[in-house]
C-alpha positions in Angstrom: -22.8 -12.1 81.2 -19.8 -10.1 82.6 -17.5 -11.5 85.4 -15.4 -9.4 87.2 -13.3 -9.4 90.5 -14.7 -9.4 93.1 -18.7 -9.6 91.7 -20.6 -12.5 92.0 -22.2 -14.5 88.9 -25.2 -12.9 88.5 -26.0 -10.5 85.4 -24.8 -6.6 85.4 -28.9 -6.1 85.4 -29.5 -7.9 88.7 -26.2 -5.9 90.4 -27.8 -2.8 89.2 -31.2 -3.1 90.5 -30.1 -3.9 93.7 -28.0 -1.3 94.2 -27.1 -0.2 98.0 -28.8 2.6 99.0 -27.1 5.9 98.4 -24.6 6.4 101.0 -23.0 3.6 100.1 -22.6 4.2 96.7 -21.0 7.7 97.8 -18.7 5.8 100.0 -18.2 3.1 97.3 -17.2 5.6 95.0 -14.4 7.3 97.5 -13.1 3.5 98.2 -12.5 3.2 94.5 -11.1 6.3 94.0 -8.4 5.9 96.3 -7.8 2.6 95.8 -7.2 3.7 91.5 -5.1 6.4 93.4 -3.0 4.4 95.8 -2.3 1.4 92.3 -0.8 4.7 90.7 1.3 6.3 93.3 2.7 3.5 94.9 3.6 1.9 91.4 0.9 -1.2 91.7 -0.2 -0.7 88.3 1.0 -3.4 86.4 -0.4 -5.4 89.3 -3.5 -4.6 88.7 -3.5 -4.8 85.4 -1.9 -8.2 85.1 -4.1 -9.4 87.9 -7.3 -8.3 85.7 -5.7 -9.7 82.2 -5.2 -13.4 83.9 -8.6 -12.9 85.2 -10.8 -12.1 82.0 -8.4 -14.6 80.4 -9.6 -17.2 82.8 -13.2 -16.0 82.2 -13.2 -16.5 78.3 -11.8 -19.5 78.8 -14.5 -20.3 81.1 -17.3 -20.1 79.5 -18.0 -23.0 78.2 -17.6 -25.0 81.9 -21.2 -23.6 82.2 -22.4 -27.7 81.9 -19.8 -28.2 84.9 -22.4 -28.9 87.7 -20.5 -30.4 90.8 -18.6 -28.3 92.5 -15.6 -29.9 93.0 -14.9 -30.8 89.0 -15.8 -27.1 88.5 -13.0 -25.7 90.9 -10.5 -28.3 89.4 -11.2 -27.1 85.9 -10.9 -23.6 86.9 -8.2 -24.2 88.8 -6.5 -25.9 85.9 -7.2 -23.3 83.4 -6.0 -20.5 85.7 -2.7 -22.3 86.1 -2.1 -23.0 82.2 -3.1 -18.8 81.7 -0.4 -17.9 84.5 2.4 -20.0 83.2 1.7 -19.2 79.6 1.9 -15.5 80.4 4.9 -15.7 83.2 7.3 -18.0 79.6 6.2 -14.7 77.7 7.5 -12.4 79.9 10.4 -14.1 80.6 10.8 -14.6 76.9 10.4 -11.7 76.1 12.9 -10.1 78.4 15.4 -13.1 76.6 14.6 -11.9 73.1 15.3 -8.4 73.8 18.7 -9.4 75.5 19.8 -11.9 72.8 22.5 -11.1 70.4 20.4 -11.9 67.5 16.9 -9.8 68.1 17.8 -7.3 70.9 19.2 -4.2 71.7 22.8 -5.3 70.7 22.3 -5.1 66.9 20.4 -2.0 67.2 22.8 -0.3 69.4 25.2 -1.3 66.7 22.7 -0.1 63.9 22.1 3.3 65.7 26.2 3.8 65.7 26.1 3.2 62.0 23.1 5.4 61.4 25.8 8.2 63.3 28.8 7.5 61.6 27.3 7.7 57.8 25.6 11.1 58.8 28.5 12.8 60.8 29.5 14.3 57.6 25.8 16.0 57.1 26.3 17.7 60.9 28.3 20.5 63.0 32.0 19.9 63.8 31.0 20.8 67.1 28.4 18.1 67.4 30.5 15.8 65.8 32.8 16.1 68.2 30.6 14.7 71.3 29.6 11.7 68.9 31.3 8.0 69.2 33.0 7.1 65.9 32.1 3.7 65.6 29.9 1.1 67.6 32.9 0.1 69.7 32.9 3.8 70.7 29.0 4.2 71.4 29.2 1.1 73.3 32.4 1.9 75.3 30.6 5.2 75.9 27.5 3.3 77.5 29.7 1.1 79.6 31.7 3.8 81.1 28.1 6.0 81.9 26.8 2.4 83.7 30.5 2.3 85.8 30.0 5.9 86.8 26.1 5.5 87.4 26.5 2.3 89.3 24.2 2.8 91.6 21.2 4.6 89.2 21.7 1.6 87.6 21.5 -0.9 90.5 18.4 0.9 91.7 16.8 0.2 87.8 17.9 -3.3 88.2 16.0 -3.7 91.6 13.1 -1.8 90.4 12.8 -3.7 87.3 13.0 -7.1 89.8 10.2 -5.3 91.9 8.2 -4.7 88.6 8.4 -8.2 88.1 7.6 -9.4 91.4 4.8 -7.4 91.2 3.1 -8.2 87.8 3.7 -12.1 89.1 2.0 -11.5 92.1 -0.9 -9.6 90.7 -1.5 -12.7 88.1 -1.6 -15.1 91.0 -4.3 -12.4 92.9 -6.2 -12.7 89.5 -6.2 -16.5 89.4 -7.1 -16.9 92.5 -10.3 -14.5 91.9 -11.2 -16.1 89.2 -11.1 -19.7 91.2 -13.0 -18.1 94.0 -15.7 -17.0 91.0 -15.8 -20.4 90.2 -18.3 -20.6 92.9 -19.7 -17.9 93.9 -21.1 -16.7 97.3 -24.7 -15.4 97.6 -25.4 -12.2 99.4 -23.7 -8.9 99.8 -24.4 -6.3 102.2 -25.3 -2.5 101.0 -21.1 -1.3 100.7 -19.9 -4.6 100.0 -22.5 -4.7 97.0 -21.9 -1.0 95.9 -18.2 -1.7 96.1 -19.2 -5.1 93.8 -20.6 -2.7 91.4 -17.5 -0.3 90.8 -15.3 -3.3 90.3 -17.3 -4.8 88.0 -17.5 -1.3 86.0 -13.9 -1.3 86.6 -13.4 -4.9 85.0 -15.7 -4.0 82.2 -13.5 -0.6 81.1 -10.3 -3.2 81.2 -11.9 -5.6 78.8 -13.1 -3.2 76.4 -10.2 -0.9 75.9 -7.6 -3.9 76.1 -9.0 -5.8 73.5 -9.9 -3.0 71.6 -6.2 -1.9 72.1 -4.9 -5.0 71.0 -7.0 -5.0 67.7 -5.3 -2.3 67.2 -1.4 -3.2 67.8 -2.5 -6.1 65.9 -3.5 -4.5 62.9 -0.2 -1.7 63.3 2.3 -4.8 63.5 0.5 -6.5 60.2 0.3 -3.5 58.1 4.5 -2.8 59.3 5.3 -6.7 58.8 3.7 -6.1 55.4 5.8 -3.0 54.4 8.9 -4.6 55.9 8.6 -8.4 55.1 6.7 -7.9 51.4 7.2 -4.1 50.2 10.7 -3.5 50.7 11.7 -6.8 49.5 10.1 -6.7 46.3 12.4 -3.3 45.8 15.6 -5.8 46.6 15.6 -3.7 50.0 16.4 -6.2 52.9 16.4 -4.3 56.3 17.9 -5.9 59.1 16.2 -6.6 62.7 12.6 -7.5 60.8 11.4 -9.7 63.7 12.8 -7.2 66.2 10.9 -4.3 64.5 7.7 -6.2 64.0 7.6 -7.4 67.9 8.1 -4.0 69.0 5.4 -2.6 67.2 3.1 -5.0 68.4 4.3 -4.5 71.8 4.6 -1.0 71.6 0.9 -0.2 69.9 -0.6 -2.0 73.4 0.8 2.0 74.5 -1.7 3.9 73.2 0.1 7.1 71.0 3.2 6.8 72.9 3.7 3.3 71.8 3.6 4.3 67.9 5.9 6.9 68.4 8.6 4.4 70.1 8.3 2.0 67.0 8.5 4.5 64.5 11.6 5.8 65.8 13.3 2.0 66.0 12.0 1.7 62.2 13.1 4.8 60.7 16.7 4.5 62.7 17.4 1.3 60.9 15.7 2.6 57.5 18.6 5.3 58.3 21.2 2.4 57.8 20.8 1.4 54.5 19.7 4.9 53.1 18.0 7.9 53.6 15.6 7.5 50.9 14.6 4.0 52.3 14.2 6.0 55.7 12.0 8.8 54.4 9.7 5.8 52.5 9.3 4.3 55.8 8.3 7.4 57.5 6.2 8.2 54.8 4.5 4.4 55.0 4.3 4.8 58.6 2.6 8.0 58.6 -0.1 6.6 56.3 -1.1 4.0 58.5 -1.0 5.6 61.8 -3.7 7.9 59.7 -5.6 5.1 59.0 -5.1 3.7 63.0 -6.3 7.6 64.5 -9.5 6.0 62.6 -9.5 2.7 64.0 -8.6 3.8 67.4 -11.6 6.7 67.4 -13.9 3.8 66.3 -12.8 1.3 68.4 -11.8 2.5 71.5 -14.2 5.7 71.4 -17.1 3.2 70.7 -16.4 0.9 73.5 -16.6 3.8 75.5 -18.8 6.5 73.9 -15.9 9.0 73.5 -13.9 10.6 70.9 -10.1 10.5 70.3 -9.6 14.5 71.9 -11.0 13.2 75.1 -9.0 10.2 75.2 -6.1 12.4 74.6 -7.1 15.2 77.4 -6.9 12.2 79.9 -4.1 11.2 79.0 -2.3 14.3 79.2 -3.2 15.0 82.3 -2.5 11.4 83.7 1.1 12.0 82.3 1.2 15.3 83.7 0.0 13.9 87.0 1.2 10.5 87.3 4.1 10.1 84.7 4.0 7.0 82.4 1.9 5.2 84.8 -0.6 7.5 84.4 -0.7 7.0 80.5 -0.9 3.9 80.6 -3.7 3.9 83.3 -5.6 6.8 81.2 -8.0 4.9 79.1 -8.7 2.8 81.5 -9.8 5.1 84.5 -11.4 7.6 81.6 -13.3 4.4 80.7 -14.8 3.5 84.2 -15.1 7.3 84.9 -17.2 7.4 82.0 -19.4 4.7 82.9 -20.2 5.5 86.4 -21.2 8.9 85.3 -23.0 7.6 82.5 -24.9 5.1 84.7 -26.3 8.2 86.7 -27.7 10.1 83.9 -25.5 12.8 84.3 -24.1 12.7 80.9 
């Protein structure tokens, strides 16, 4: 059995064959629509997404309450668990965002290992281009300090959008938890929109569950096979790269992205391969290349099985979200091609 927000605990069966008469599955369907609309333009994405994260959390965690009969106990448990699932995930953002920042695992070592990487090839490139390019890392970072004094307020609007983004993705787990509370116990009886609109949510929370997890199967599998080339390969050819943890949390973190995300950790890889030696970075991109071979595979069998599709119409969604909606849209692409899919599907019409 599937909970979603916003749908009552009855099986996906029972939803189904009481659907609401037409019209209000036609006007379901243009609530939904604009609703997916209005997360994307008005930048309430991670919201949403965060808010339906804490919520299946919540629900797997859940499932076992099933022998919780009062009704009280059952709301304190939830309660409870929804509480522990917020917190947990609020420490790793926050500790996260502390990692990256750190002198030890952040962006300070590899900002200093990217001025390296440019100072041992300035020989290999044009006078001209040489030129424009700090010497050393004092220079690349003196260079980045005096582009923040001149962009000061770019860079206080980033700081207040990245607070808002925040804000957001806290507020959007609280929505979630308190969902999944009110799920708990459930009320009985829906009228024809409010149970067609029941039924696109749970759709909805049924395309999150399947491509997340299946998505972080993946990243899973892409951070194991790197922490295995960086940790064990390398090292048993006395090559120790610097920033190991770093690189291994960003591919993790960055394969939750679908495509995109493997891109931006094979760059941060093969820049600090670049630091001991080029050879070191062409074996990494060659190593690289072989897995993300092998993850096109998983990725067509994981997420296209989840969702009946293949990896080229994954891909067409996802170009046109970008196109449309920027990186928002990206991220938002499996997810809405997903739920499309379904609701189509569901009608017979493909």
């Amino acid at each position: 059995m599937t909970i979603t927000p916003g749908v009552p605990q009855v099986e996906a069966a029972t939803l189904e064959r009481d659907e609401a008469p037409h019209r209000f599955v036609v006007g379901a369907w243009v609530v939904a629509a604009a609703l997916l609309w209005f997360a994307l333009q008005f930048n309430l994405l991670p919201a949403l997404l965060a808010g339906l994260l804490v919520f299946e959390l919540v629900h797997l965690m859940t499932l076992r309450l099933n022998f919780v009969r009062e009704r009280r106990a059952r709301l304190l448990a939830v309660a409870f668990i929804a509480m522990v699932v917020v917190g947990l995930l609020t420490l790793l953002i926050f500790g996260t965002i502390l990692f990256f920042r750190s002198d030890t695992g952040g962006y300070v070592l590899l900002l200093k290992k990217s001025a390296e990487v440019i100072q041992s090839w300035r020989h290999l490139i044009p006078d001209w281009m040489a030129q424009s390019m700090p010497v050393d890392a004092d220079a690349l970072k003196g260079r980045v300090v005096g582009w923040l004094q001149q962009h000061v307020a770019a860079v206080q609007t980033a700081g207040r959008e990245a607070t808002e983004l925040l804000v957001r993705i806290v507020i959007g787990m609280v929505i979630g938890a308190l969902i999944a509370l009110r799920q708990a116990v459930p009320s009985n009886g829906y009228r024809p929109l409010a149970l067609a609109l029941a039924n696109r949510a749970q759709r909805f929370g049924e395309a999150f569950r399947r491509i997340l997890f299946a998505q972080v199967r993946i990243a899973a599998v892409n951070a194991v096979l790197t922490a295995l080339y960086l940790a064990l390969i390398l090292p048993l050819f006395g090559i120790h790269l610097p920033l190991v943890k770093t690189m291994i949390f960003i591919t993790f973190v960055a394969g939750l992205i679908p495509v995109v995300g493997n891109l931006i950790s094979n760059v941060v890889v093969v820049v600090v391969s670049l630091s001991v030696s080029p050879f070191v970075a062409a074996a990494s991109l060659l190593y690289l290349i072989a897995i993300h071979k092998l993850e096109y595979f998983l990725n067509a069998r994981m997420i296209g099985t989840q969702i009946e599709a293949r990896a080229w119409e994954l891909l067409l969604a996802m170009l046109v979200m970008e196109a449309t909606f920027g990186i928002a849209g990206l991220i938002a692409a499996p997810f809405y091609y997903a739920y499309l899919k379904d609701e189509l599907a569901a009608r017979g019409w493909i």
